[in-house]
C-alpha positions in Angstrom: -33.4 16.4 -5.0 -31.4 13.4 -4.8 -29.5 14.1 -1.4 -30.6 15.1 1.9 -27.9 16.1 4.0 -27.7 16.7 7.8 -25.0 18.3 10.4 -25.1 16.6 13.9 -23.4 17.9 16.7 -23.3 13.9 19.1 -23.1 16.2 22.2 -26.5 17.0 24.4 -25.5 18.8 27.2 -29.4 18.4 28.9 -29.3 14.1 28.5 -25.6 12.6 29.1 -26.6 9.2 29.1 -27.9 10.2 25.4 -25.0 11.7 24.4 -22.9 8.5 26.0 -25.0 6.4 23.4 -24.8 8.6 20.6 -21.3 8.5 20.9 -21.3 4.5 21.1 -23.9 4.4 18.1 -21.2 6.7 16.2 -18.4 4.6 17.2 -19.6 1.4 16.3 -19.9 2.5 13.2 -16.6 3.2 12.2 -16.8 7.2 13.1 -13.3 7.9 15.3 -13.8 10.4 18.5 -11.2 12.7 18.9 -10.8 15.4 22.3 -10.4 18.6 21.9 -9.7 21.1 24.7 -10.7 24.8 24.3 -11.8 27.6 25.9 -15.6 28.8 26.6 -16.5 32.4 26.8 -15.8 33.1 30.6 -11.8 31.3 30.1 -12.7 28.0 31.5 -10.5 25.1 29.7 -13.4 22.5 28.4 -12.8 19.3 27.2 -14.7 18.6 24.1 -15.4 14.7 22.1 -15.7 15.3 18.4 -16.2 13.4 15.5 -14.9 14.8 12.8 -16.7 12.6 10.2 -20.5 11.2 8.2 -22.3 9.0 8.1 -23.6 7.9 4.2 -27.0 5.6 3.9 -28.6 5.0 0.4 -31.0 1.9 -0.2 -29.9 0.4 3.5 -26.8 0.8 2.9 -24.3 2.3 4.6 -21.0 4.1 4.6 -18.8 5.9 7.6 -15.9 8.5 6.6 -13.7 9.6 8.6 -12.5 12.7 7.5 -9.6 13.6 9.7 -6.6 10.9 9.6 -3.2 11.8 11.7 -0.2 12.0 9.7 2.2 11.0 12.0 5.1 13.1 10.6 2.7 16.2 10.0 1.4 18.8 12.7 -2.3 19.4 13.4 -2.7 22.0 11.3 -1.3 20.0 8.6 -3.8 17.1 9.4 -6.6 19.5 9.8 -6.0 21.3 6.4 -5.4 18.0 4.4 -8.6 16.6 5.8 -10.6 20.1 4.7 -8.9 19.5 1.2 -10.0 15.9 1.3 -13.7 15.9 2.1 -15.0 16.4 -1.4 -13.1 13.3 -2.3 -13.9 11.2 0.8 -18.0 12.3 0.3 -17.9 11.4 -3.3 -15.5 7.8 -3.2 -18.6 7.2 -0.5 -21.6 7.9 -3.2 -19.5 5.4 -5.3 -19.7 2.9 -3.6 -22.7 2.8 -2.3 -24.1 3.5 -5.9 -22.3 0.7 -7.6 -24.6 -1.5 -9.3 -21.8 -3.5 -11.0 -19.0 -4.4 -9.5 -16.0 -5.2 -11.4 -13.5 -8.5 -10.8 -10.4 -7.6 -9.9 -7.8 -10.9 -9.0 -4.2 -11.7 -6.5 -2.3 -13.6 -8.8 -1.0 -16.9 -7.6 1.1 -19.7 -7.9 4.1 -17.8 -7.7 4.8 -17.8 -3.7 3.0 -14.6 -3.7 1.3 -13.2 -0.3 -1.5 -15.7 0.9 -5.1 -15.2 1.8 -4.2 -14.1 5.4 -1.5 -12.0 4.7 -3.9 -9.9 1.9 -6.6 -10.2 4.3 -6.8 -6.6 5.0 -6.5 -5.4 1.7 -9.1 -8.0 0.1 -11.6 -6.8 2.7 -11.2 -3.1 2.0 -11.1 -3.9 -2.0 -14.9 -6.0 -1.5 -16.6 -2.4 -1.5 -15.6 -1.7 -5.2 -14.8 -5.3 -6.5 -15.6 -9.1 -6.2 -12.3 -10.2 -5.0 -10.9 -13.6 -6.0 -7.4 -15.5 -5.7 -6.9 -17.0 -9.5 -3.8 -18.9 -10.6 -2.8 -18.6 -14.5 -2.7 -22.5 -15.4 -1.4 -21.9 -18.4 -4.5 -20.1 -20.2 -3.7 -17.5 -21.8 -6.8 -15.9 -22.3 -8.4 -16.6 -18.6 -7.3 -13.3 -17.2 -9.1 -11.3 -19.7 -12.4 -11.6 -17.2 -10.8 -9.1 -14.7 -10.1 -5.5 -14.5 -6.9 -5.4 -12.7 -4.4 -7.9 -11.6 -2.5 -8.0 -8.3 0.9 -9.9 -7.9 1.6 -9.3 -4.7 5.3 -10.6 -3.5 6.0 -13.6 -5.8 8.8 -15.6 -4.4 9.6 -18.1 -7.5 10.6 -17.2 -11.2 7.2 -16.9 -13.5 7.8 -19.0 -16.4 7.1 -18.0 -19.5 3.9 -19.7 -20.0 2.9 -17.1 -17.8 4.5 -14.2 -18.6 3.1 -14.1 -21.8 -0.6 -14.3 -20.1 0.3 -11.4 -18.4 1.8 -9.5 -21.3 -1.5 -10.4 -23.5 -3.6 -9.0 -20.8 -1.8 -5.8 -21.1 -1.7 -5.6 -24.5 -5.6 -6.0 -24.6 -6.0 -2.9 -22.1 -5.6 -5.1 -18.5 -4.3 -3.4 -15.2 -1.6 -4.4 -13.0 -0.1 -3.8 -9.9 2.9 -4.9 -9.7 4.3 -5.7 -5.7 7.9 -7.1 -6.6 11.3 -7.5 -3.7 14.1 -7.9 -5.8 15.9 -9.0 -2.7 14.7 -11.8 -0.3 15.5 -10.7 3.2 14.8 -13.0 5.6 14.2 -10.7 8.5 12.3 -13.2 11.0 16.0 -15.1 11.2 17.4 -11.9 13.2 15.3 -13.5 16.3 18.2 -16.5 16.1 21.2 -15.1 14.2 23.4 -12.0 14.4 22.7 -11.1 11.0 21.0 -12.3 7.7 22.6 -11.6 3.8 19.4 -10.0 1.7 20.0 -12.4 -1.6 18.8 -11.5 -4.9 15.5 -13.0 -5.7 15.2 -14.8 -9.2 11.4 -14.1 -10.6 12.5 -14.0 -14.3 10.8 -10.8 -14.6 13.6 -8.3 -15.8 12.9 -8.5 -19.1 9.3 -8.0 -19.0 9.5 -5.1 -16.7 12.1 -3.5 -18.5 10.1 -3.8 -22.0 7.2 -2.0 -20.4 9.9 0.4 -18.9 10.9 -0.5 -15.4 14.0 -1.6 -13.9 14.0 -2.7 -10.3 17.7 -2.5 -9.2 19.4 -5.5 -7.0 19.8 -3.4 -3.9 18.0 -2.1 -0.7 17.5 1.5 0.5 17.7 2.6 4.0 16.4 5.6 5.1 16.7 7.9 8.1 13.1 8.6 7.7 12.1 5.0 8.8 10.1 2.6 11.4 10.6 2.2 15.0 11.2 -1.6 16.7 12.3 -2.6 20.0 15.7 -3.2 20.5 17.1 -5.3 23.9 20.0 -2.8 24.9 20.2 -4.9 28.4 23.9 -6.4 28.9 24.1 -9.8 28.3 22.4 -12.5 30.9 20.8 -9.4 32.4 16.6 -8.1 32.5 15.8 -7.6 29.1 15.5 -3.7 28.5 14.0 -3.0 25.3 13.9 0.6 23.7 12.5 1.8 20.8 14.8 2.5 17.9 14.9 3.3 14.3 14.8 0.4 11.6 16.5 1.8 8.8 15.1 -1.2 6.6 11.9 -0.1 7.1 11.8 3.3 5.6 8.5 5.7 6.2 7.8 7.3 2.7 5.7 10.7 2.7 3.3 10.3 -0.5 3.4 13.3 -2.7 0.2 15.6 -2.6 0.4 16.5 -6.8 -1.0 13.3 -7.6 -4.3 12.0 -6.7 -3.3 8.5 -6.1 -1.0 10.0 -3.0 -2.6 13.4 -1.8 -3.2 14.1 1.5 -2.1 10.1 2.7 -0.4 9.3 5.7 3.2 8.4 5.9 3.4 4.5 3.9 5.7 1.7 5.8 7.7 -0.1 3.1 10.5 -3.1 4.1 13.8 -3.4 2.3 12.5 -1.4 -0.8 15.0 -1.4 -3.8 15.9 1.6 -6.3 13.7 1.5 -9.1 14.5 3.4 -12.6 12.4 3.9 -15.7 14.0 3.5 -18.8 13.7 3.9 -22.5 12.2 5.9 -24.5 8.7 7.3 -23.1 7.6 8.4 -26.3 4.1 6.5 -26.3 3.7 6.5 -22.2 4.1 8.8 -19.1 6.2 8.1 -16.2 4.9 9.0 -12.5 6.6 8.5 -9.6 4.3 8.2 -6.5 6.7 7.2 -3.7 10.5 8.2 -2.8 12.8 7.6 0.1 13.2 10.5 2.5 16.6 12.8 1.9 18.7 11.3 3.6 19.2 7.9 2.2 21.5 5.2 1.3 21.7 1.7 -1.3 23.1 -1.5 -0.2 23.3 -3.6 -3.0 23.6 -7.4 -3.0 24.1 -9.6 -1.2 22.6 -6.9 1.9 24.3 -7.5 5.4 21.1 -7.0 7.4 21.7 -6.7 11.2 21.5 -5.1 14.5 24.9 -4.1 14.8 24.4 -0.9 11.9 22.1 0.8 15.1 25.4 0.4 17.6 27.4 2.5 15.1 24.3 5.5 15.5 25.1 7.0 11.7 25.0 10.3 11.4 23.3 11.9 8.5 26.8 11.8 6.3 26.1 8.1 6.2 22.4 8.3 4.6 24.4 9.7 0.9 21.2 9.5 -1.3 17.9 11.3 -1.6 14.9 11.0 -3.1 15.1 7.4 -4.9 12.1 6.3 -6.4 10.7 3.0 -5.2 7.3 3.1 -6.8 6.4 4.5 -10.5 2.9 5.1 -12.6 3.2 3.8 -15.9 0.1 5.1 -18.4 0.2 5.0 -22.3 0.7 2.3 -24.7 3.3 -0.8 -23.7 5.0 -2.7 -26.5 4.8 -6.8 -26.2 7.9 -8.7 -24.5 7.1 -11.3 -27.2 7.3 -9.2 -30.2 9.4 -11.1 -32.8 10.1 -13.5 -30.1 10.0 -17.3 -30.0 6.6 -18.4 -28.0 6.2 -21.1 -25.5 4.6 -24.2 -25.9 0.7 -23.7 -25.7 -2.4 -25.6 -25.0 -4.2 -23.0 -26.6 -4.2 -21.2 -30.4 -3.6 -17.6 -30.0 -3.0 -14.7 -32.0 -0.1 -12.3 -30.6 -1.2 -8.6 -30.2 2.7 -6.8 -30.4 1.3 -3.6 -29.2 -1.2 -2.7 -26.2 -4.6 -0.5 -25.6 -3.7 2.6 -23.9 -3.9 1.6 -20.5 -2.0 1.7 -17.5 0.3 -0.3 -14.6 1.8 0.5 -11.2 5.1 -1.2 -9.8 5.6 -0.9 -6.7 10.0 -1.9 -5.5 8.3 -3.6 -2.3 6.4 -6.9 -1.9 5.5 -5.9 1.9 3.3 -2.8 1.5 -0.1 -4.8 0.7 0.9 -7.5 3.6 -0.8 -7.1 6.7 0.4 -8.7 10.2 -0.9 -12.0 11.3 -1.7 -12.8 15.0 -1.7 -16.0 15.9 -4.5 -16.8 18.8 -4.0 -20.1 20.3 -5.4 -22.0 16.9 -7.1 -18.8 15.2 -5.4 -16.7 13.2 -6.4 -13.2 12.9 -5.2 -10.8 10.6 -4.1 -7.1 11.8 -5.5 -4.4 9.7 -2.9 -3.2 6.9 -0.1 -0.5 8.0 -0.9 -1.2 11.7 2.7 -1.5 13.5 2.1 -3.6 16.5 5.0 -1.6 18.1 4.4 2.1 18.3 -0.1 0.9 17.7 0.2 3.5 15.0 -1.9 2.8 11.5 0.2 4.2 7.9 -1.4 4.8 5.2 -0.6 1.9 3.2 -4.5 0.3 2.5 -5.1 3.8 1.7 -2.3 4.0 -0.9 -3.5 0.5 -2.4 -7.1 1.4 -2.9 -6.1 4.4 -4.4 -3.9 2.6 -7.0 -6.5 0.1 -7.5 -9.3 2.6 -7.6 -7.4 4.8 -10.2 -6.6 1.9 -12.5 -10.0 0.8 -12.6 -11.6 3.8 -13.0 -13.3 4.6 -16.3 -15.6 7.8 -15.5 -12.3 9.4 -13.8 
């Protein structure tokens, strides 16, 4: 008795100029039209405008799903049966959130160079259906984070010190959530536009330690992968009409998410930039290891300092180069974590605190890439207008990188399962 349902078919063959603004109505709202051709009964080839999708309204409120999303490295079959898997998830995530009396804080750490309010635009926005969003710096409280369900650091660029690592580690250890969005090499890719090449240099965060006690290593190195982004490349001779044609970044590898865990089924393929290897290590006696993303198999690691250039596409490597497979770049952590500070000297404090050596069960993500939460800024004479996230400006295709990170977030956060 508490949900009505109805199935709509947006076409009226009797009133066009109805069906033209049912399908405006449906598009405005988020729904996205696909064409179809098929066959009627006599053999005629029709073209057909579907929607493959709903529309959810409780108390005024209102949700749009769309249920089909185009992988681009799956058929339409593929696409078709994922979205038929996915439609018990999609209708339900949509009942959340329109049911969510509550919401929960969740936080992008700053103060570290970390991605700015532009840059997470896309993400924030998508996040403001479950959460109250906010941008928080530490300020050397060590007991401020505690307000928030989960914590975001999101590309830092300068070492933490240890003021507030050990705000981060207490948060853990009293049952907090992070996702952790970390390049272990700086690659300054924007300076190809002026030089030859850039060297990807390690970058310093002063995180190692910490990672590695909760069991993480993020390797100094970059992957490439055959599997990867297209960008145009000028292959005009010199002084002539540029000529640009599309060709592979192997930087820029395009992961396929795994369908066995429900952070990553049925996503589309995820655009990560200079990832690095990441490892687990230690003993997992008190925690479980997942991996949720990977490299394609045909890969290879370039470890520091990274020649990054043009000049690896002129040598067109054959699949002899690409040596690795399968290396992880992002990992689930869930269990119980042990304190970096455990029998360890503290910093100076502003505040009295008692040390808690060993966490909650809980549980963390860490991601080897800073770059999959950014989104693309446009800059519009003196506006600037983030893209959505996982949109490439090059080949107008959308990954399924805000996908991935609501998942993560979502499944963090999420105490009824």
């Amino acid at each position: 008795n508490h949900i009505t349902f109805e199935f709509t078919n947006p076409a009226n063959e009797e009133n066009q100029s109805l069906t033209q603004k049912t399908y405006e109505y449906l598009a405005s709202n988020g729904l996205i039209p696909f064409t179809i051709q098929e066959k009627d009964d006599k053999g005629t080839q029709k073209t057909r405008v579907v929607f493959p999708g709903a529309i959810v309204t409780s108390n005024k409120k209102m949700v749009s799903i769309n249920f089909l999303k185009t992988n681009a490295l799956a058929n339409s079959d593929q696409n078709i049966n994922n979205a038929i898997q996915g439609i018990e998830y999609e209708l339900v995530n949509a009942i959340r959130k329109l049911s969510v009396k509550q919401k929960n804080k969740v936080a992008f750490l700053g103060g570290h160079g970390e991605l700015d309010r532009n840059q997470t635009s896309s993400l924030s926005k998508a996040l403001d259906e479950y959460y109250t969003v906010e941008r928080i710096k530490i300020d050397s409280s060590i007991s401020f984070l505690n307000n928030y369900k989960c914590i975001i650091i999101a590309k830092p660029t300068k070492a933490f010190s240890e003021t507030d690592k050990l705000a981060i580690d207490q948060y853990i250890m009293k049952g907090g959530h992070v996702v952790w969005l970390i390049d272990q090499v700086n690659v300054a890719e924007d300076s190809l536009a002026y030089e030859r090449m850039v060297l990807g240099l390690a970058n310093q965060l002063n995180l190692d330690d910490q990672l590695f006690r909760y069991g993480v290593r993020i390797n100094y190195n970059v992957i490439l992968d055959h599997q990867c982004a297209m960008i145009p490349l000028n292959v005009a001779a010199q002084g002539a009409q540029p000529q640009f044609n599309p060709s592979p970044w192997y930087f820029h590898p395009l992961v396929s998410p795994p369908s066995t865990n429900p952070i990553t089924k049925n996503l589309n393929v995820i655009r990560v930039e200079c990832p690095s290897v990441l490892d687990t290590v230690g003993e997992l006696k008190d925690r479980k290891a997942t991996i949720l993303l990977r490299s394609s198999d045909y890969s290879k690691i370039l470890a520091t300092p990274v020649p990054v250039s043009f000049d690896l596409l002129e040598q067109n490597p054959n699949q002899y180069f690409f040596d690795k497979y399968n290396l992880p770049i992002g990992v689930l952590l869930e269990g119980t974590f042990e304190s970096i500070y455990k029998n360890r000297m503290l910093p100076k404090l502003k505040e009295k605190i008692t040390i808690v050596n060993k966490s909650k069960p809980t549980a963390m993500i860490v991601i080897a890439d800073g770059d999959i939460a950014r989104n693309e800024v446009r800059k519009l004479a003196y506006d600037t207008i983030p893209m959505p996230l996982g949109y490439d400006k090059y080949t107008k295709e959308t990954y399924g990188n805000k996908d991935f990170m609501l998942n993560a977030i979502n499944y963090l956060c999420d105490d009824a399962g």
